[in-house]
Backbone as a ProteinNet text record, in pm:
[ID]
protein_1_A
[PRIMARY]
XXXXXXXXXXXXXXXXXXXXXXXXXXXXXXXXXXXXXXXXXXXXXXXXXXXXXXXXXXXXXXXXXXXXXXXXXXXXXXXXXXXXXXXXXXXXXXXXXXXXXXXXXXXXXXXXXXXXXXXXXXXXXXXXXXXXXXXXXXXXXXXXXXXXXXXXXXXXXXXXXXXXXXXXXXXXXXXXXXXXXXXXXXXXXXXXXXXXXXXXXXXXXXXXXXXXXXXXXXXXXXXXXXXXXXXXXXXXXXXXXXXXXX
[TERTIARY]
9893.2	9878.5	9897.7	9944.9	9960.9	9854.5	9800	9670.1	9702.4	9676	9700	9603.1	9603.9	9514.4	9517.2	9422.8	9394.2	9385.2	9458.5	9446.3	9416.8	9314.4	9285.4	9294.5	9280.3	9265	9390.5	9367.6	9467.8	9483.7	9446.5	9521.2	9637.9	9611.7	9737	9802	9812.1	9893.6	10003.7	9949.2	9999.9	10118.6	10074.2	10132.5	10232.9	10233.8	10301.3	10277.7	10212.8	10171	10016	9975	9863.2	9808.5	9869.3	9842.9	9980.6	9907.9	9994.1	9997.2	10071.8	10059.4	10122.7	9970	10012.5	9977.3	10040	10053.3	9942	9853.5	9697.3	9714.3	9607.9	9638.9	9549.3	9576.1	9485.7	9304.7	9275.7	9083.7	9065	9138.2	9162.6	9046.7	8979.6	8939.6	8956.7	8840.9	8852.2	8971.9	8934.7	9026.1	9096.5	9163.1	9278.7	9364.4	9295.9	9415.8	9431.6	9307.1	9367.2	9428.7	9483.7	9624.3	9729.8	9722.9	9821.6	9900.7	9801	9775.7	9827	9870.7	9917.6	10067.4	10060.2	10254.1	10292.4	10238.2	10202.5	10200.6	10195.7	10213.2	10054.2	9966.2	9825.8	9784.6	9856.9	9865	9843.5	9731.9	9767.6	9647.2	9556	9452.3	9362.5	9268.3	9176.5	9066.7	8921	8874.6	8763.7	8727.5	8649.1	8756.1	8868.9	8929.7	8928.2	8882.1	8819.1	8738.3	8696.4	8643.6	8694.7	8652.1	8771.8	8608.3	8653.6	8584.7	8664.9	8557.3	8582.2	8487.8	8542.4	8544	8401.4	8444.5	8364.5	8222.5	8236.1	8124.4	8159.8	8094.9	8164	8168.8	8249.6	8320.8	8300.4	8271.4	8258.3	8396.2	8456.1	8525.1	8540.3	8425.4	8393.9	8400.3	8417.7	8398.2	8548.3	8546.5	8654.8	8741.6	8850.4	8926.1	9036.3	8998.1	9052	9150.4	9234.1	9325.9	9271.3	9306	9250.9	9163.2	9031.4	8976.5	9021.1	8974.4	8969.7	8931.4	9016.5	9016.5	9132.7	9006.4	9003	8965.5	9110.7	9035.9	8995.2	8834	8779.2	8749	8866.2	8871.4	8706.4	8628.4	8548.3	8524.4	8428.1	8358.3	8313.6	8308.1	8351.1	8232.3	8070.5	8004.4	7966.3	8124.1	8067.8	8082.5	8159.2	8053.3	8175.1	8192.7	8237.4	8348.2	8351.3	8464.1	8515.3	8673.5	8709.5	8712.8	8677.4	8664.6	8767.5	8779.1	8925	8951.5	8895.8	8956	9008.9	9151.3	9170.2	9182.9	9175.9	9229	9138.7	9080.9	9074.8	9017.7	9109.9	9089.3	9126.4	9087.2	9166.9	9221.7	9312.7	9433.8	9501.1	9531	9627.8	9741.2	9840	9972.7	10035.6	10184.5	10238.5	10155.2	10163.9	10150.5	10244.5	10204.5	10294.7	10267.1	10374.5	10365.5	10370.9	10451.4	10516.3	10418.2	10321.4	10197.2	10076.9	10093.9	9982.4	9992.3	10135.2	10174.7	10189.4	10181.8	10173.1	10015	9923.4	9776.2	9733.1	9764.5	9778.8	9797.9	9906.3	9966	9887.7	9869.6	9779.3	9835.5	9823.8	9894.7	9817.7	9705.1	9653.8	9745.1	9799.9	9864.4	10014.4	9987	10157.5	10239	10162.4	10234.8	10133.3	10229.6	10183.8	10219.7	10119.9	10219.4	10163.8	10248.3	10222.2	10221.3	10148.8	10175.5	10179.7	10244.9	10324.2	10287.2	10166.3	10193.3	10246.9	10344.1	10435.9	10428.3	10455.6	10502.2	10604.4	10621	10729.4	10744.4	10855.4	10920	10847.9	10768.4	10762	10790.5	10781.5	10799.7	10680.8	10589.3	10495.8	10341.2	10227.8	10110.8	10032.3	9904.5	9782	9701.2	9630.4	9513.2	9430.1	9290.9	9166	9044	8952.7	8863.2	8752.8	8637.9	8536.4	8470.6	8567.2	8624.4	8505.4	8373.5	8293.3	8212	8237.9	8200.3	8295.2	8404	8575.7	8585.6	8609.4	8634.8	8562.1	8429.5	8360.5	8329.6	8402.7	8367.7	8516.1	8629.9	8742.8	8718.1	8685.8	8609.2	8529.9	8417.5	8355.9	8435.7	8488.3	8624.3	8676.1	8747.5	8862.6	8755.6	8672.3	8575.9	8569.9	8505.5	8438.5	8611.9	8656.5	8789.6	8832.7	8852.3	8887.6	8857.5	8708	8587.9	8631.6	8674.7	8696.9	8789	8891.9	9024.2	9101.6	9018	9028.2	9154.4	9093.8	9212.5	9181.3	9320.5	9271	9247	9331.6	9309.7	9356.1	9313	9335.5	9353.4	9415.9	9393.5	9449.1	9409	9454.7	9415.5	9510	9513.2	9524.9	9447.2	9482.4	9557.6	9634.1	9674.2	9617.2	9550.4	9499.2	9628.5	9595.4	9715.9	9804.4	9908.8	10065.2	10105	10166.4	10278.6	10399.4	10496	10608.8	10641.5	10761.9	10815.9	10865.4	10847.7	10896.2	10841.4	10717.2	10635.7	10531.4	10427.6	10288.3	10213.7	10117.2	9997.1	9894.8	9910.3	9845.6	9887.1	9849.3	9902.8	9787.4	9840.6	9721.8	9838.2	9822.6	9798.1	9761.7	9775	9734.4	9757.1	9704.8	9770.3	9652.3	9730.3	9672.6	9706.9	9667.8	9728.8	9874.2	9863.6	9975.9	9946	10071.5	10100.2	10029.3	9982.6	9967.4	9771.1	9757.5	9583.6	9583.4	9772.6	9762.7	9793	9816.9	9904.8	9812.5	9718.4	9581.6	9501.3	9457.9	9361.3	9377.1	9537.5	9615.6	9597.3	9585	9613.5	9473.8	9380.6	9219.2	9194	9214.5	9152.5	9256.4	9370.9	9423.7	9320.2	9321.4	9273.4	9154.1	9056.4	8928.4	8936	8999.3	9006.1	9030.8	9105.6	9199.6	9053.8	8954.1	8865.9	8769	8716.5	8571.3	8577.3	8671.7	8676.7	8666.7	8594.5	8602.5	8755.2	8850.5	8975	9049.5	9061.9	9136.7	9262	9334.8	9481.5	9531.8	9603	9646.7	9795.9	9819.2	9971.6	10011.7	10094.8	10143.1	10031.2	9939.8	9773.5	9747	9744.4	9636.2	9553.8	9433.4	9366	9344.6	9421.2	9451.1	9274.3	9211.3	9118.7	9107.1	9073.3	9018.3	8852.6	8823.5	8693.2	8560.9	8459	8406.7	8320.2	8357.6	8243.8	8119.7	8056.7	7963.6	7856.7	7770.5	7674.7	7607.1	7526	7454.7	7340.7	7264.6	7140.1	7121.8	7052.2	7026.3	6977.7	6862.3	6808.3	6905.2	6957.8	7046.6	7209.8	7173.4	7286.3	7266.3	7120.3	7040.8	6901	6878.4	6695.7	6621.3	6651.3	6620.1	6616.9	6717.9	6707.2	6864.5	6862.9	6996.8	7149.6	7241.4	7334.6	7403.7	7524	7626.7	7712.5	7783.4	7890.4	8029.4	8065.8	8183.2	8286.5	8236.3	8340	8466.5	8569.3	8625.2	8740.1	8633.4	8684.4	8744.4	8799.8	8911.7	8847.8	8856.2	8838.6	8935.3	9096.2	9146.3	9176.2	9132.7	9173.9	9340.9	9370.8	9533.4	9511.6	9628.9	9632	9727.1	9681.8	9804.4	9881.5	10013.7	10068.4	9999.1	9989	9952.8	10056.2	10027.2	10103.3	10037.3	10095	9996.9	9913.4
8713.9	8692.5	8824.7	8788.2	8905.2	8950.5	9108.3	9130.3	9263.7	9239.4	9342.5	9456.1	9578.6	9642.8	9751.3	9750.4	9830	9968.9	10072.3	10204.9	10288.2	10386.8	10462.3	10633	10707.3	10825.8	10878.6	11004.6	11066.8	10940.5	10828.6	10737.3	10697.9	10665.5	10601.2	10671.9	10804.3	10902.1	10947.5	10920.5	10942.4	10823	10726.1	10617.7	10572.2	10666.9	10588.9	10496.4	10455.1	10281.1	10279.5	10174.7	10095.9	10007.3	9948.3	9877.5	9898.6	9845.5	9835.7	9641.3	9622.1	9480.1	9499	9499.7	9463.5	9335.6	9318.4	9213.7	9231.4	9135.3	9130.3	9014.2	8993.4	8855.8	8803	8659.3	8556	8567.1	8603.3	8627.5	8739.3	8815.6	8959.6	9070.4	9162.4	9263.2	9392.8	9475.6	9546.8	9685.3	9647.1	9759.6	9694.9	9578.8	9531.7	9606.1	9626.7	9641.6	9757.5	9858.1	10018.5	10042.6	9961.9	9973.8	9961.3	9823.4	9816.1	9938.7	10008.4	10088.9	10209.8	10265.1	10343.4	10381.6	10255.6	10270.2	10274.1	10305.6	10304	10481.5	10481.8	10618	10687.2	10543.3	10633.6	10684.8	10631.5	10620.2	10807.3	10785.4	10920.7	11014.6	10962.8	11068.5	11067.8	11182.2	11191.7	11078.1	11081.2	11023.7	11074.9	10899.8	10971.5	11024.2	10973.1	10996.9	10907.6	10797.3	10676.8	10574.6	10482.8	10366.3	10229.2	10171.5	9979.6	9933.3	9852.7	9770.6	9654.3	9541.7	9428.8	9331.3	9209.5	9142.6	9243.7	9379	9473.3	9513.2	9503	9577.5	9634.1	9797.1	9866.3	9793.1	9809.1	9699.3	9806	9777.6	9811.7	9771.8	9863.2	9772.4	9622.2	9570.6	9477.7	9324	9388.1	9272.8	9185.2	9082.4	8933	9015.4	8977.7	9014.1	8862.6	8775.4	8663.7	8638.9	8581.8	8564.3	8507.4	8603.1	8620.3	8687.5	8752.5	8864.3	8986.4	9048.6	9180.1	9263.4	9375.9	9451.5	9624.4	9684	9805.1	9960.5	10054	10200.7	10249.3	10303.4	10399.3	10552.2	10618.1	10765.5	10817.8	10937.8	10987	11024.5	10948.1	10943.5	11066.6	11039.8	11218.1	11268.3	11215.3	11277.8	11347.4	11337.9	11380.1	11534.7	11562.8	11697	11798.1	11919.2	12012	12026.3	12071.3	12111.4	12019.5	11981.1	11922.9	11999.2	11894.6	11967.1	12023.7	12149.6	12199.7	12165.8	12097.3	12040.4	11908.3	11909.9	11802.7	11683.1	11738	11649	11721.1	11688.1	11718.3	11652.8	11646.2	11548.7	11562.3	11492.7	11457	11381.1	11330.7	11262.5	11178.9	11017.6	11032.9	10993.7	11024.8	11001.6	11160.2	11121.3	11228.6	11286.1	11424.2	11448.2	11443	11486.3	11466.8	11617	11726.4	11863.4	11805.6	11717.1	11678.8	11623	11530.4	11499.5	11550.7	11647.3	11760.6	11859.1	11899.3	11987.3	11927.5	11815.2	11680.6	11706	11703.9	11646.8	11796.3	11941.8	12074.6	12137.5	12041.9	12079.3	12055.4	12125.4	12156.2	12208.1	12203	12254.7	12437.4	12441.9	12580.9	12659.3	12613.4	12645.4	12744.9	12861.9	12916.9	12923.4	12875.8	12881.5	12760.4	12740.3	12635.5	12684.7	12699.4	12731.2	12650.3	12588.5	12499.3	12584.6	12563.7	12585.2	12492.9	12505.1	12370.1	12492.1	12408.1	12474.8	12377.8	12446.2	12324.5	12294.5	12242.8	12224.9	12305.4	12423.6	12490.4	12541.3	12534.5	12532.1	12469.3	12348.9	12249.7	12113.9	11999	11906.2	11828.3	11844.1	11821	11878.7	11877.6	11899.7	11805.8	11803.5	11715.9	11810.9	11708	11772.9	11613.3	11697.7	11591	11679.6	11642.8	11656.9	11588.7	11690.3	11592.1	11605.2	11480.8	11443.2	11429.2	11408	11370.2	11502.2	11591.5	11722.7	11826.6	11795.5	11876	11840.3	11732.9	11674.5	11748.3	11718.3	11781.3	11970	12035.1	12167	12226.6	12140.9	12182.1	12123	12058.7	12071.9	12158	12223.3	12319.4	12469.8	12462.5	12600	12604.1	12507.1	12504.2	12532.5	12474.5	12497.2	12637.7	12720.4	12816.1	12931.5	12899.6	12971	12988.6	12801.2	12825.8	12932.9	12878.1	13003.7	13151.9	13190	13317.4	13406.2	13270.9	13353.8	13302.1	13231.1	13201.1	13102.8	12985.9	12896	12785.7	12734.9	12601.7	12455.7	12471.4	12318.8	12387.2	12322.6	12341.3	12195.1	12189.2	12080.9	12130.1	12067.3	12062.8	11941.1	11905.8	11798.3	11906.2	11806.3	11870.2	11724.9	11668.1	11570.2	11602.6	11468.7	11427.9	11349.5	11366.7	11301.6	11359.7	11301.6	11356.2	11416.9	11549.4	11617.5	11653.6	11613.3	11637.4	11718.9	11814.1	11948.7	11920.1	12030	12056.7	12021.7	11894.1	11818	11925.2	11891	11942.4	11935.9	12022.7	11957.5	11965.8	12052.3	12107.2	12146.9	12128.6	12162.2	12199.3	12311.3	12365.6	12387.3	12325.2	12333.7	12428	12550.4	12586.3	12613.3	12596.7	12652.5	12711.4	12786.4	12947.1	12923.7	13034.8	13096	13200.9	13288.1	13390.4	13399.1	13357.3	13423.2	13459.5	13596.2	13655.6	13562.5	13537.5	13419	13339.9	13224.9	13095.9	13195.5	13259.3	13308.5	13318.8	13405.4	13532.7	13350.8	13262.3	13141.1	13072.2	13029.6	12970.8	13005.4	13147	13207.1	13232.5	13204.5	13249.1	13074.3	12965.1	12854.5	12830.9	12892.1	12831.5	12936.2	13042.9	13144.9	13094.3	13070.8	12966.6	12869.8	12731.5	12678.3	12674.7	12768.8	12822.3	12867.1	12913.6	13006.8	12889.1	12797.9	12773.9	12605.5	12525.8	12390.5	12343	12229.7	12202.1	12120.4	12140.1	12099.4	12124.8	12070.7	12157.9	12083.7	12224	12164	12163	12108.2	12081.5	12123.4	12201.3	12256.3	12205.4	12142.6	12115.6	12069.1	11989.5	11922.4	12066.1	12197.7	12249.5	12272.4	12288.6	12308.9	12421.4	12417.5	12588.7	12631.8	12720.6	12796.1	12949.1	12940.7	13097.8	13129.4	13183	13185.9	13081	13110.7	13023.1	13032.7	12955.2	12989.1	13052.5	13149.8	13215.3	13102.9	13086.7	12987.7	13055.8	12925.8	12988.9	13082	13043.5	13122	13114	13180.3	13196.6	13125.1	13009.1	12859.4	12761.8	12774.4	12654.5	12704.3	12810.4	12809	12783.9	12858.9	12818.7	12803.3	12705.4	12650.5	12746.6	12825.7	12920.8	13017.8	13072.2	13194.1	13303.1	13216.3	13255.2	13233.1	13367.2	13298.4	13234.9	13210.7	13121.7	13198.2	13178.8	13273.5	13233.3	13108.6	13052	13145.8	13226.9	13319.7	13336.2	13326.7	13440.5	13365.7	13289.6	13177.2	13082.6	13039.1	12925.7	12821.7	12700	12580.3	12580.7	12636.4	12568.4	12709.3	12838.2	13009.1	13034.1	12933.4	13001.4	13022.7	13089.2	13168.8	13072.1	13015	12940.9	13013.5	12970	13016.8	12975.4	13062.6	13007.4	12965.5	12866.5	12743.2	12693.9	12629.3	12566.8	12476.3
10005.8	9862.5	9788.3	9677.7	9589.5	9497.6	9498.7	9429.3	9355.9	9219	9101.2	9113.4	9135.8	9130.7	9003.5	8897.1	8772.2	8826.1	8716.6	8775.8	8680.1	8682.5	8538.9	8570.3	8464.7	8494.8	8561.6	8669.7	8740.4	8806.6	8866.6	8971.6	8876.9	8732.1	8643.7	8646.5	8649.5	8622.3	8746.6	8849.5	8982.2	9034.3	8970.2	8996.8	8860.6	8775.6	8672	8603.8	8603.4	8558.4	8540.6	8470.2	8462.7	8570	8663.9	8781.8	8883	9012.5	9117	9168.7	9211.6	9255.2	9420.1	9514.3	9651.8	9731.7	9853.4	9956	10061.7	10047.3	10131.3	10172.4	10303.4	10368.4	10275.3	10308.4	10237.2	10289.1	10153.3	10208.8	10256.9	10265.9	10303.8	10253.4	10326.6	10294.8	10217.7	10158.3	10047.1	10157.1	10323.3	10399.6	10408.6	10422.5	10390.3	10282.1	10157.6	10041.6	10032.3	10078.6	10124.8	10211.5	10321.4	10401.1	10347.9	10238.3	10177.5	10062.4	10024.8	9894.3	9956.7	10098	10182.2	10131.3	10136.9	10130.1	9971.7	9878.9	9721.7	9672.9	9545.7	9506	9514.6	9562.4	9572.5	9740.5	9782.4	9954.4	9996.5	10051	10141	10056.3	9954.4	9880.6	10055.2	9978.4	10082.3	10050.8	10157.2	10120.2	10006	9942.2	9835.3	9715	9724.4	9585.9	9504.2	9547	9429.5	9497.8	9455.8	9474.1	9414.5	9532.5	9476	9392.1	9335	9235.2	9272.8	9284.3	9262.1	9212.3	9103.8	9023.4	8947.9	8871.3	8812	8929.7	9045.7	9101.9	9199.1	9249.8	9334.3	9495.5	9573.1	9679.1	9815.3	9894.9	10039.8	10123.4	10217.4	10309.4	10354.4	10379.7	10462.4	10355.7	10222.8	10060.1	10090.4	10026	10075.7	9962	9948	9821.7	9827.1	9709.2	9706.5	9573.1	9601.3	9477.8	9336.2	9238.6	9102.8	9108.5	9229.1	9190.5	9074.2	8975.1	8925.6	8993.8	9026.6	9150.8	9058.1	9067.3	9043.3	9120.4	9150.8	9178.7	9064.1	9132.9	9003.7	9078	8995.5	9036	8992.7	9067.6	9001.3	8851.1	8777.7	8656	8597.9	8502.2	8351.6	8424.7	8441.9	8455.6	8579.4	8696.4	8853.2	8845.3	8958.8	9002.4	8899	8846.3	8773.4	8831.4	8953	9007.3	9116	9160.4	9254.4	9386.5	9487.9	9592.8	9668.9	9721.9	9762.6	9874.7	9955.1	10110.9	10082.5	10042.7	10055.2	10208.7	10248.8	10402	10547.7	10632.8	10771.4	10867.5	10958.1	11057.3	11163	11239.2	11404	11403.1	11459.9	11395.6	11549.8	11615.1	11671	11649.9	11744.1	11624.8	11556	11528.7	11475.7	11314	11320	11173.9	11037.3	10928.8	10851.4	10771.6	10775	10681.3	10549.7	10513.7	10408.6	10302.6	10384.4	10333.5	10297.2	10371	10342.4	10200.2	10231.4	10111.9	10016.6	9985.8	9868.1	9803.6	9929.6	9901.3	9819.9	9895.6	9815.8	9641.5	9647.8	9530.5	9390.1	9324.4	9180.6	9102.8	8943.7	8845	8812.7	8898.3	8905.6	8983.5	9103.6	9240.1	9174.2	9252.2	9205.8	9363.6	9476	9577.1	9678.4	9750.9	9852.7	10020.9	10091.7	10194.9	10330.9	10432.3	10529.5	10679.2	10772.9	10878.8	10957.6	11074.5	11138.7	11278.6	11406.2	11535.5	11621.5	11702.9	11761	11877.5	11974.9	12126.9	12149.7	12247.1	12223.9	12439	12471	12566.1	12675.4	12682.3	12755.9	12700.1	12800.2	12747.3	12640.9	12714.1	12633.7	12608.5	12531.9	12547.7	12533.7	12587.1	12590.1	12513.5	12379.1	12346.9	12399.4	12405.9	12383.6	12279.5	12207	12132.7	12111.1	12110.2	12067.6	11914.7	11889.3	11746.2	11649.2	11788.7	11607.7	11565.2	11661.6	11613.1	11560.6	11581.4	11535.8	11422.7	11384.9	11256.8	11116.4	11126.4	11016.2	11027.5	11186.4	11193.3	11108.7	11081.1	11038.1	10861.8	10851.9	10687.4	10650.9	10753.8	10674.3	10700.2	10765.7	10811.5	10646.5	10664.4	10554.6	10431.6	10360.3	10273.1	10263.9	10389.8	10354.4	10314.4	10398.4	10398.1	10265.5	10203.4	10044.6	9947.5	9957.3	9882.6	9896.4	10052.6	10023.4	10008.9	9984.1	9974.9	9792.3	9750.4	9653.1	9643.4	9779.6	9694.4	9620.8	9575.8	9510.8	9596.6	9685.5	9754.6	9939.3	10005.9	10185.4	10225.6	10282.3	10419.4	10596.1	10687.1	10774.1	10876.9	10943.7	11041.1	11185.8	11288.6	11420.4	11515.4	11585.4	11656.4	11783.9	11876.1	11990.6	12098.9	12214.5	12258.9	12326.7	12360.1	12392.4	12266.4	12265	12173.9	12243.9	12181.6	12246.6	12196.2	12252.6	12234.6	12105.6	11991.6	11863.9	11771.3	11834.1	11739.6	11707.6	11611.7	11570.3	11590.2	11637	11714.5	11613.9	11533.3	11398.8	11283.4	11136.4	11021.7	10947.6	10894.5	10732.1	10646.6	10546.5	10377.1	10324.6	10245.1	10155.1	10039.1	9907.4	9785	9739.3	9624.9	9564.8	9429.6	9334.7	9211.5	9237.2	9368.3	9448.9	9554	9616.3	9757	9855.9	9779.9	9903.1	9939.7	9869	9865.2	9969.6	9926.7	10039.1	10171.4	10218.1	10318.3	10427.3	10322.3	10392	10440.3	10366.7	10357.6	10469.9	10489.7	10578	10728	10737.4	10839.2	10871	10800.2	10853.2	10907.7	10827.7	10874.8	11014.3	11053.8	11180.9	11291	11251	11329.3	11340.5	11270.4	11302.7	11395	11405.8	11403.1	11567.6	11603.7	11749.1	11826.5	11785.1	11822.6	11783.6	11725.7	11688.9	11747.5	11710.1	11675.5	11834	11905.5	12007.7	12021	12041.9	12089	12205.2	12305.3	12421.7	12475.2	12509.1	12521.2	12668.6	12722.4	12874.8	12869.4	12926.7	12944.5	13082.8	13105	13291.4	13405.9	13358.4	13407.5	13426.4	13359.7	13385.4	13196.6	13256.6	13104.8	13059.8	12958	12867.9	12871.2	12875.9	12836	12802.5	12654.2	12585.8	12595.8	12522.8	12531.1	12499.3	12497	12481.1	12310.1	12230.6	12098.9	12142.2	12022.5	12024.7	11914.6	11983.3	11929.3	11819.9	11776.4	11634.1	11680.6	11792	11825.9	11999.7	12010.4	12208.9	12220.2	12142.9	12158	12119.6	12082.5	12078.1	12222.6	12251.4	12383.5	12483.2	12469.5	12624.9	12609.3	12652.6	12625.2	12671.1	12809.6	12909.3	12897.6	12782.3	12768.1	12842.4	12935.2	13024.8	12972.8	12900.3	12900.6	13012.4	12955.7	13053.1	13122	13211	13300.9	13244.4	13123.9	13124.5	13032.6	12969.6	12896.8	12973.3	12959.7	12972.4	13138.2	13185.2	13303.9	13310.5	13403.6	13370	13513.9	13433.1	13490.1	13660.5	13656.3	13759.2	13797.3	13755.2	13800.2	13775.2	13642.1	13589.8	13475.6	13461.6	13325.9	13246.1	13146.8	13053.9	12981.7	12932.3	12838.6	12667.2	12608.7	12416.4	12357.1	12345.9	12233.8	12104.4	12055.3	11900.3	11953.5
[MASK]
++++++++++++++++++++++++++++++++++++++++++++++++++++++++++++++++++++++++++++++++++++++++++++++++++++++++++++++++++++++++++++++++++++++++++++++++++++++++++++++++++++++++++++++++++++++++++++++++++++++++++++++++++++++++++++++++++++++++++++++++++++++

């Protein structure tokens, strides 16, 4: 069925128009019509760049969305927070990435430069990452955050991909934009450099498992109950040395 969706604010503006009209199954869900809304000029915000409304009350995933509902995104309201938040995007991701999308989500009329990094698969066939995503995920939001803050940018994102990467593909992307240059460059290059060093992600080159060091914890109680550090610095799971890749 076909469902009109009302658009105000920057969503109208993004989209050109006053509404969008997409294709939902019949009885379909409020995540139904944000799949649909993907492939649309609003497709691809982060989350938390608006909220669905339906028939005028705010709507959960899990809400029916039935033909002739009133069905509205409502971008954040005059009275939310002062400033927008500069992470636009971060995640674990499986599946290819998209630079293209990122440097989209970046872009601001403050911004005098944008700059992307792309780490690749490079002279094998392929890499394995695995992650433990539900602690990666939100440690590459507060990276990128703090990073913003101190390099003075306007917007960050970055994606990391899980999985098979095939040679040339991405295993990782950051976003950054600035007011100049030399801001996104310095920003860019601190949240990958973080990210390489802090984020639990590990990569498999040829079944063996790449290992660098090991993060330095917040406190000696939270590393070791005992008191004892660990011996794993510095050691490798199978006693080879990997090559560094993205």
């Amino acid at each position: 069925m076909q469902v009109t969706v009302r658009l105000f604010a920057g969503l109208r503006q993004r989209a050109g128009a006053p509404s969008l009209d997409v294709e939902v199954p019949e009885d379909g869900s409020v995540a139904d019509l944000l799949s649909a809304l993907e492939a649309t000029p609003v497709g691809g915000l982060p989350a938390r760049s608006f909220i669905v409304a339906v028939n005028r009350e705010y709507a959960g995933g899990d809400v029916t969305v039935r033909a002739g509902d009133e069905v509205a995104l409502i971008p954040p309201v005059s009275g939310g927070a002062a400033d927008q938040d500069p992470v636009r995007a971060a995640g674990i991701l499986e599946g290819p990435l998209d630079g293209a999308r990122l440097a989209m989500l970046v872009r601001d009329p403050r911004a005098g430069a944008v700059v992307v990094f792309e780490g690749m698969t490079r002279e094998v066939a392929q890499l394995e990452y695995e992650a433990y995503a539900e602690m990666a995920e939100p440690m590459l939001r507060v990276i990128a955050g703090e990073e913003a803050d101190r390099h003075g940018l306007v917007a960050v994102a970055v994606e990391h991909r899980i999985g098979t990467v095939p040679l040339s593909e991405p295993s990782v992307i950051v976003a950054a934009s600035a007011p100049h240059r030399a801001e996104a460059f310095a920003g860019a290059r601190a949240v990958i450099d973080r990210l390489k060093a802090e984020a639990p992600i590990f990569k498999q080159q040829e079944e063996v498992w790449v290992e660098g060091a090991l993060p330095e914890p917040r406190s000696a109680e939270l590393a070791s109950p005992d008191g004892v550090e660990g011996q794993l610095d510095g050691e490798r799971l199978d006693g080879q040395q990997g090559e560094d890749q993205a």
